[in-house]
DSSP file (Angstrom, degrees, kcal/mol; ACC not computed):
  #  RESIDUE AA STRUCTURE BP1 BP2  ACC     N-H-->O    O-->H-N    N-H-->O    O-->H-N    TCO  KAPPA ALPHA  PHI   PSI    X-CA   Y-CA   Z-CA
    1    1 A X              0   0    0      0, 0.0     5,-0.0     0, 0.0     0, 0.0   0.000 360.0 360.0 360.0 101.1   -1.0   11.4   14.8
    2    2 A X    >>  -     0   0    0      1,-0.1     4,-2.6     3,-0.0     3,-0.8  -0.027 360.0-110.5 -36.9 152.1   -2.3    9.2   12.1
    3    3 A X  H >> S+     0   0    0      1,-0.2     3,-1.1     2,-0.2     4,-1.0   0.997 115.2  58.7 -82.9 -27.5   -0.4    7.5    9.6
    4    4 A X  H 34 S+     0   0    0      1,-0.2     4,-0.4     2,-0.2     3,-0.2   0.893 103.6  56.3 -65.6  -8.9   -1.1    9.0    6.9
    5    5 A X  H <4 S+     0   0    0     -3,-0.8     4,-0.5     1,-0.2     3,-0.5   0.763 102.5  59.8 -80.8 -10.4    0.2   12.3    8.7
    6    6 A X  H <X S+     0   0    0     -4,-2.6     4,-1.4    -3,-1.1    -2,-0.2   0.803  80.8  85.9 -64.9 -14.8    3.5   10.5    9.2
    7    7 A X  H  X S+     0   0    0     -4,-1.0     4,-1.7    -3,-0.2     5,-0.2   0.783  91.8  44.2 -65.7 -38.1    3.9   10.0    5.4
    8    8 A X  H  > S+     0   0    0     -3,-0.5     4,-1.1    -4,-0.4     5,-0.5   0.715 115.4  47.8 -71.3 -34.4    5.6   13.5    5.0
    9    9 A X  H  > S+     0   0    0     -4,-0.5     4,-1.0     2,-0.2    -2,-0.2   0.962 116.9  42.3 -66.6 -44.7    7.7   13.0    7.9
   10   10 A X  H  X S+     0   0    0     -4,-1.4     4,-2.0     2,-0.2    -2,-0.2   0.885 116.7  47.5 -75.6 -54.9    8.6    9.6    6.7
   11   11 A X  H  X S+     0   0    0     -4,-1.7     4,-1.0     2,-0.2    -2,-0.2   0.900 112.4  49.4 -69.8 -57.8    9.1   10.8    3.0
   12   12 A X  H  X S+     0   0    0     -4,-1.1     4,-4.6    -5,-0.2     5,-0.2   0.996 108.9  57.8 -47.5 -45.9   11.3   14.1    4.2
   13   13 A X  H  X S+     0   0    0     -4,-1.0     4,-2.3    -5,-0.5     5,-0.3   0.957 110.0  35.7 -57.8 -58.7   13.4   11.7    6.2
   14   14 A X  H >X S+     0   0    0     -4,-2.0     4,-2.7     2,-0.2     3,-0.6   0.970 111.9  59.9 -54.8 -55.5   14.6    9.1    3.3
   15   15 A X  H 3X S+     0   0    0     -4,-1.0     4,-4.8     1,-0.2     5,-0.2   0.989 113.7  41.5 -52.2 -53.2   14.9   12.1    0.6
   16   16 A X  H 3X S+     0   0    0     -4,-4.6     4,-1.4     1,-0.2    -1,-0.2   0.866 113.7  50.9 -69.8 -19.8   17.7   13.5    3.4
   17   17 A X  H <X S+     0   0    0     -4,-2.3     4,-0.5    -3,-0.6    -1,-0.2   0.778 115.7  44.7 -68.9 -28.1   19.3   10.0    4.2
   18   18 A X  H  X S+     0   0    0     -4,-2.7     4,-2.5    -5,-0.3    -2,-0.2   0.939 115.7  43.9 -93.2 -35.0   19.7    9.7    0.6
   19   19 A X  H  X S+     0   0    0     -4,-4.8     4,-2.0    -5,-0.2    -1,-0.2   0.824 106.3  60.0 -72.2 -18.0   20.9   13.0    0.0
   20   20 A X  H  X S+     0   0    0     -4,-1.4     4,-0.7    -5,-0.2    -1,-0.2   0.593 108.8  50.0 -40.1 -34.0   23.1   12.9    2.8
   21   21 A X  H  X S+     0   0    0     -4,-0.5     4,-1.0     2,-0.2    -2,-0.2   0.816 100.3  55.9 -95.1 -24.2   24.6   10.0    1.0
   22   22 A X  H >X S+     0   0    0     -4,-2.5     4,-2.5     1,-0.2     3,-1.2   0.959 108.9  48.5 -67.7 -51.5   25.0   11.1   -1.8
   23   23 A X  H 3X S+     0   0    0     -4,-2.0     4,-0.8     1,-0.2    -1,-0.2   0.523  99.8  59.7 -66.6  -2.7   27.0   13.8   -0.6
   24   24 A X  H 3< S+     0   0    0     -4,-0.7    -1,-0.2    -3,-0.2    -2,-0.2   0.393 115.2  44.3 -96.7  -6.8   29.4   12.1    1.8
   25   25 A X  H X< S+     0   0    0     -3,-1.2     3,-2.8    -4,-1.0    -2,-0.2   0.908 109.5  50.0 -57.7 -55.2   30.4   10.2   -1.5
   26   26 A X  H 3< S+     0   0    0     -4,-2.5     4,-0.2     1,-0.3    -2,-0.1   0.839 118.4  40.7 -37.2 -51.0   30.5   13.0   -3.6
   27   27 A X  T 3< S+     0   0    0     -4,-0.8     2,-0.4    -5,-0.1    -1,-0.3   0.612  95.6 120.2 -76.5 -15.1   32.9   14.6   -0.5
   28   28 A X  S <  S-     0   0    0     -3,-2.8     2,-0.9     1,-0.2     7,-0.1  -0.470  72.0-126.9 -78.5 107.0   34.6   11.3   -0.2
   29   29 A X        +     0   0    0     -2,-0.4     2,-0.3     6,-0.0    -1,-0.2  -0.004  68.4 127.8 -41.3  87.5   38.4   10.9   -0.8
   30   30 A X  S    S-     0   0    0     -2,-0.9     2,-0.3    -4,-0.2    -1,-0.0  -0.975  73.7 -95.2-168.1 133.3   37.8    8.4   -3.0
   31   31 A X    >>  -     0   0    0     -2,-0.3     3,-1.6     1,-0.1     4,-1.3  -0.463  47.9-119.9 -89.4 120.1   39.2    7.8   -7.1
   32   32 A X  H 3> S+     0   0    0      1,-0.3     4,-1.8    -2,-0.3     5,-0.3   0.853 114.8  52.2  15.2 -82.3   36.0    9.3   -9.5
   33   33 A X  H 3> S+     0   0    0      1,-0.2     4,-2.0     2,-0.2    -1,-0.3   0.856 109.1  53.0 -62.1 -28.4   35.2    6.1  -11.2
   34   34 A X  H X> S+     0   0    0     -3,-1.6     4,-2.2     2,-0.2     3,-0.8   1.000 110.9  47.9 -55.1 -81.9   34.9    4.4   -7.5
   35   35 A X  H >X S+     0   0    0     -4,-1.3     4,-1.7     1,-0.2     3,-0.5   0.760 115.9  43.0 -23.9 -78.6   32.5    7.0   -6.4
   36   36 A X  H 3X S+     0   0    0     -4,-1.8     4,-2.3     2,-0.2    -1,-0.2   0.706 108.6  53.8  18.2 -81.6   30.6    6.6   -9.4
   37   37 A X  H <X S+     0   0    0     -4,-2.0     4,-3.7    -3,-0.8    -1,-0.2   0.901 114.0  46.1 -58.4 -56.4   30.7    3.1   -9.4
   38   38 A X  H XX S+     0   0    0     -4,-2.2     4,-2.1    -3,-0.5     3,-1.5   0.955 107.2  56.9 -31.6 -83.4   29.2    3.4   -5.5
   39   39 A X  H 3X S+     0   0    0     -4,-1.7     4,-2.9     2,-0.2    -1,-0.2   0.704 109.4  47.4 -19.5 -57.1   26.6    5.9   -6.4
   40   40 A X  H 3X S+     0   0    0     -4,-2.3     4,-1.6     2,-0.2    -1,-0.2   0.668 110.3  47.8 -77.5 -29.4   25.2    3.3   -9.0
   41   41 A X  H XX S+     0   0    0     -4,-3.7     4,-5.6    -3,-1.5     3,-0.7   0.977 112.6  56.3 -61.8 -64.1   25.2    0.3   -6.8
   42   42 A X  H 3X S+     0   0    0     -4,-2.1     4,-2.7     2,-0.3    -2,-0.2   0.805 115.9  28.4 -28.6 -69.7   23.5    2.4   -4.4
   43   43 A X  H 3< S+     0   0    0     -4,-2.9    -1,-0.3     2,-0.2    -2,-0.1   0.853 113.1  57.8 -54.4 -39.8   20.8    3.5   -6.4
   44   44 A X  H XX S+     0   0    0     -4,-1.6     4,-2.3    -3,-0.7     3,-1.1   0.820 111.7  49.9-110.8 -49.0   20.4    0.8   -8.4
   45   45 A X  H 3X S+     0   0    0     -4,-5.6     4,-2.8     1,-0.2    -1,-0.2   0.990 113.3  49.5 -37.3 -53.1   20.0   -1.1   -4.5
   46   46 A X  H 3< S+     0   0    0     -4,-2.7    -2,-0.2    -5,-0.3    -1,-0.2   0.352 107.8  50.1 -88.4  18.5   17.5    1.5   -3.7
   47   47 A X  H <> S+     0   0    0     -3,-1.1     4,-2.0     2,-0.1    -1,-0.3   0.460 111.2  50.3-105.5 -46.1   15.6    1.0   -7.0
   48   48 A X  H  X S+     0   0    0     -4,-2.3     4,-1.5     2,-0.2     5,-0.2   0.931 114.2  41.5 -72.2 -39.7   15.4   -2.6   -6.4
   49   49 A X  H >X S+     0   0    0     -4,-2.8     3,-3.2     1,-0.2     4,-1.1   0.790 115.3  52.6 -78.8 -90.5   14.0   -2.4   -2.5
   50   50 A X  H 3> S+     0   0    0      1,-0.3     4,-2.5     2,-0.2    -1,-0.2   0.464 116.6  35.4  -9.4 -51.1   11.7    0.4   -3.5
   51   51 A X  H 3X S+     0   0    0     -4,-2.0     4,-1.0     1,-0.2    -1,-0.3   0.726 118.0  52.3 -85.4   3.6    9.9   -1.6   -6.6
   52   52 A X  H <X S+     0   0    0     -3,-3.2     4,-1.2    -4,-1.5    -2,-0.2   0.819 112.8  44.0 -88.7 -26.7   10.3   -4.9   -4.6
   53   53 A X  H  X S+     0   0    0     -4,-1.1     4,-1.6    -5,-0.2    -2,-0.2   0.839 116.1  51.2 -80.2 -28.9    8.3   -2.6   -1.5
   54   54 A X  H  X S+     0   0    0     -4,-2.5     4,-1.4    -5,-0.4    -1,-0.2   0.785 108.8  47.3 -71.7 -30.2    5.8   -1.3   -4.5
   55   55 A X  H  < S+     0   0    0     -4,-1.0     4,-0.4     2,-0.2    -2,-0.2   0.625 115.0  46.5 -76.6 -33.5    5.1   -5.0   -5.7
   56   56 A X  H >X S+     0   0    0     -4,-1.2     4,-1.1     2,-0.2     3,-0.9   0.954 112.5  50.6 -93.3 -46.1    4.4   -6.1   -1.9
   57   57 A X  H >X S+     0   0    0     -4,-1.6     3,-1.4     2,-0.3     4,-0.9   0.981 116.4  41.4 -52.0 -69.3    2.0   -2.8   -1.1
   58   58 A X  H 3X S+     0   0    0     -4,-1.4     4,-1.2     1,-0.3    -1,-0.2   0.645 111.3  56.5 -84.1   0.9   -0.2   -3.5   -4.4
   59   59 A X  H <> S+     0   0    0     -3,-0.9     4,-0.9    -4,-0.4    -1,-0.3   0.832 113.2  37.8 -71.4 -34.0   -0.1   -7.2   -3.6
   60   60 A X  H XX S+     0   0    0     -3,-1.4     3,-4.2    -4,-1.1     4,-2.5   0.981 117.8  54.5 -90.7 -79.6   -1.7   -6.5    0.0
   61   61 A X  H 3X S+     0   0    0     -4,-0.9     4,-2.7     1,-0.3     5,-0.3   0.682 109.5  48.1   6.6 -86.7   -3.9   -3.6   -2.0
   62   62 A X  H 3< S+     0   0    0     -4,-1.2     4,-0.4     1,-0.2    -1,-0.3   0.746 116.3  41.5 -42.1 -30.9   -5.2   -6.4   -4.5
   63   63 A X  H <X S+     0   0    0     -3,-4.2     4,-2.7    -4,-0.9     5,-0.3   0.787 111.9  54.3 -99.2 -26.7   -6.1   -8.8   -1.8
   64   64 A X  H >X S+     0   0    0     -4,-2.5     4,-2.5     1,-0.2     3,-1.4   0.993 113.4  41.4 -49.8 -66.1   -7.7   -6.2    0.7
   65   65 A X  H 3< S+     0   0    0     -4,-2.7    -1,-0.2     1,-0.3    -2,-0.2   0.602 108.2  64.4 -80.1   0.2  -10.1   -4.9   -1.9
   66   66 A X  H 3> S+     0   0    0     -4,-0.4     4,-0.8    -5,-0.3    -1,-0.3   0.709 102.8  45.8 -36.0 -56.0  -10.4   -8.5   -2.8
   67   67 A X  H <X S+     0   0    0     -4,-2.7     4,-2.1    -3,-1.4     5,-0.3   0.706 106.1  65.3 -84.6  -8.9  -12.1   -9.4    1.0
   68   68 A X  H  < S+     0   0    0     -4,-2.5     4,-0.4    -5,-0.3    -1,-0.2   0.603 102.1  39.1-124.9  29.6  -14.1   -6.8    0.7
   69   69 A X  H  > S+     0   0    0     -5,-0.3     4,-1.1    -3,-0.2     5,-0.3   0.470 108.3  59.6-103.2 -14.2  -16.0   -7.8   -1.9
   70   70 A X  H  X S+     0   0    0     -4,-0.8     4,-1.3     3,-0.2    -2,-0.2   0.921 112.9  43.7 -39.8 -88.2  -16.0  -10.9   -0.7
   71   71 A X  H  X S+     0   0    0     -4,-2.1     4,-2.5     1,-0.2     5,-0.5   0.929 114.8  42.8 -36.3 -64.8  -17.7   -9.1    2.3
   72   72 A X  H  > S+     0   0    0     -4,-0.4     4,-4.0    -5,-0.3     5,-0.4   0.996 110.5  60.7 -45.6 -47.3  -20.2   -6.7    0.6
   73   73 A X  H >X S+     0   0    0     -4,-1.1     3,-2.3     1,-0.2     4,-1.5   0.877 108.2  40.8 -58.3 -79.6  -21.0   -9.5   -1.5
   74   74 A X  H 3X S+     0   0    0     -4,-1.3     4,-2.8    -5,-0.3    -1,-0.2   0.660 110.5  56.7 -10.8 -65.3  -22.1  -11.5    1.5
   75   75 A X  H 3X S+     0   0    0     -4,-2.5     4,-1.1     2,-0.3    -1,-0.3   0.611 106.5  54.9 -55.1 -33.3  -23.9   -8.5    3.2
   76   76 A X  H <X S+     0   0    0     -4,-4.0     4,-3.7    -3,-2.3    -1,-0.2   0.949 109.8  45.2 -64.0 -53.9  -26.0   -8.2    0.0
   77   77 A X  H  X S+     0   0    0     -4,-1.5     4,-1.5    -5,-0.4    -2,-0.3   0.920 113.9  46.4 -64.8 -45.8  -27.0  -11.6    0.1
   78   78 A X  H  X S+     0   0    0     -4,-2.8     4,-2.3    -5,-0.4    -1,-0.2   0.893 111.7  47.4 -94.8  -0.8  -27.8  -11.6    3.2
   79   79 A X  H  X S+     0   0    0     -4,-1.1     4,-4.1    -3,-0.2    -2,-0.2   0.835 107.3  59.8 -58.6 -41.8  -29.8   -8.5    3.4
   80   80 A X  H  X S+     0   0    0     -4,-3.7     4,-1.1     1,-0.2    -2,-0.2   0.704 107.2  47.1 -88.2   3.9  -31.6   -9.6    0.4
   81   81 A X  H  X S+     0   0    0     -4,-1.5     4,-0.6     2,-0.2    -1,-0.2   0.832 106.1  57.6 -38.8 -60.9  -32.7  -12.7    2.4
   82   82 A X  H >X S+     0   0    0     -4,-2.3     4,-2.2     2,-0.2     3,-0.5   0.897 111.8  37.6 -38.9 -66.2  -33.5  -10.6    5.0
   83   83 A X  H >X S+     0   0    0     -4,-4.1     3,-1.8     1,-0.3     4,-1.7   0.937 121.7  49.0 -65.6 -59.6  -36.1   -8.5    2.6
   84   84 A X  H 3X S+     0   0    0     -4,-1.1     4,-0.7     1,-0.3    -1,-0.3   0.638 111.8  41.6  -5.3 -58.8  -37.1  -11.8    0.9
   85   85 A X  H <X S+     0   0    0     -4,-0.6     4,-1.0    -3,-0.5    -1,-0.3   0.646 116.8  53.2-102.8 -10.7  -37.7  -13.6    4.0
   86   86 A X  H <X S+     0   0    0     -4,-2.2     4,-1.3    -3,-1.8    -2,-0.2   0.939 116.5  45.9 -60.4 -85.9  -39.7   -9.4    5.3
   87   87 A X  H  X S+     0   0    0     -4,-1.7     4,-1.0     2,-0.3    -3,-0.2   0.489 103.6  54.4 -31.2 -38.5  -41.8  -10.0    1.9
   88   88 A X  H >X S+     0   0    0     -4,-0.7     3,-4.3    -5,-0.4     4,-1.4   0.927 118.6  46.2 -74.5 -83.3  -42.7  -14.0    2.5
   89   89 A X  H 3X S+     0   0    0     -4,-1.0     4,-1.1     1,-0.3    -2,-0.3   0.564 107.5  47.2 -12.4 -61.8  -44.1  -12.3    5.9
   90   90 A X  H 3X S+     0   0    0     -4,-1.3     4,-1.3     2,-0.2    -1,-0.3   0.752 117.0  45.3 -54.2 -41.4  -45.8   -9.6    4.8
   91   91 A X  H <X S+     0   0    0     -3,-4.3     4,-1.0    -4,-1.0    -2,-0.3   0.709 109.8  58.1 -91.1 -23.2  -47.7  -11.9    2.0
   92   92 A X  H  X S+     0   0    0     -4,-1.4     4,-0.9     2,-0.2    -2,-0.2   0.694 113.0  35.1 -75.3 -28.7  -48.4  -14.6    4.5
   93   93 A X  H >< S+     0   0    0     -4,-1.1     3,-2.2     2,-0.2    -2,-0.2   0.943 104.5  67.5 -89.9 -31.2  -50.4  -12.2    7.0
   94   94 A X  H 3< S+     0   0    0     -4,-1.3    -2,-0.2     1,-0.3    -3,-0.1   0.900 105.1  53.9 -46.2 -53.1  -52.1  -10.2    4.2
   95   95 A X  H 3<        0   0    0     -4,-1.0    -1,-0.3     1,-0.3    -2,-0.2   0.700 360.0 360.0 -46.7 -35.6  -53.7  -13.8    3.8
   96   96 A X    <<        0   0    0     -3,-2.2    -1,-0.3    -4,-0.9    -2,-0.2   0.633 360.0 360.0 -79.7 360.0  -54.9  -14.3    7.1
């Protein structure tokens, strides 16, 4: 199993911890505005790790597709050496 087939698995799994939680406040003896108050930390936690986890993903993202143009760019250049240095060859025997 690849990851990207784990992503559903992964994604079902959080949706039910979090609805799970939500409903063992909901059920909780526990004064309204408390609950509430819970609920909102909660989310308002799980809002912060989530864009802090989105910010760290599309930094790695930026710098990936960063080395590989790094790379291609390199691999052009030295391919078109390669043909360059074919070309010098080709016009140096045509002469002999």
């Amino acid at each position: 199993m690849n990851d990207h087939d784990k992503m559903p698995i992964l994604w079902a799994f959080v949706l039910g911890a979090a609805v799970g939680g939500v409903a063992a406040l909901l059920m909780a003896p526990d004064k309204g505005e408390n609950t509430r108050r819970r609920i909102k930390e909660g989310a308002r936690h799980a809002y912060e790790k989530g864009e802090s986890k989105a910010h760290e993903l599309a930094g790695s993202a930026r710098e990936r597709a960063r080395s590989l143009r790094e790379g291609a760019k390199d691999q052009l250049e030295a391919a078109s050496a390669a043909f360059q240095e074919g070309k010098r060859a080709y016009h140096e025997e045509l002469q002999k």
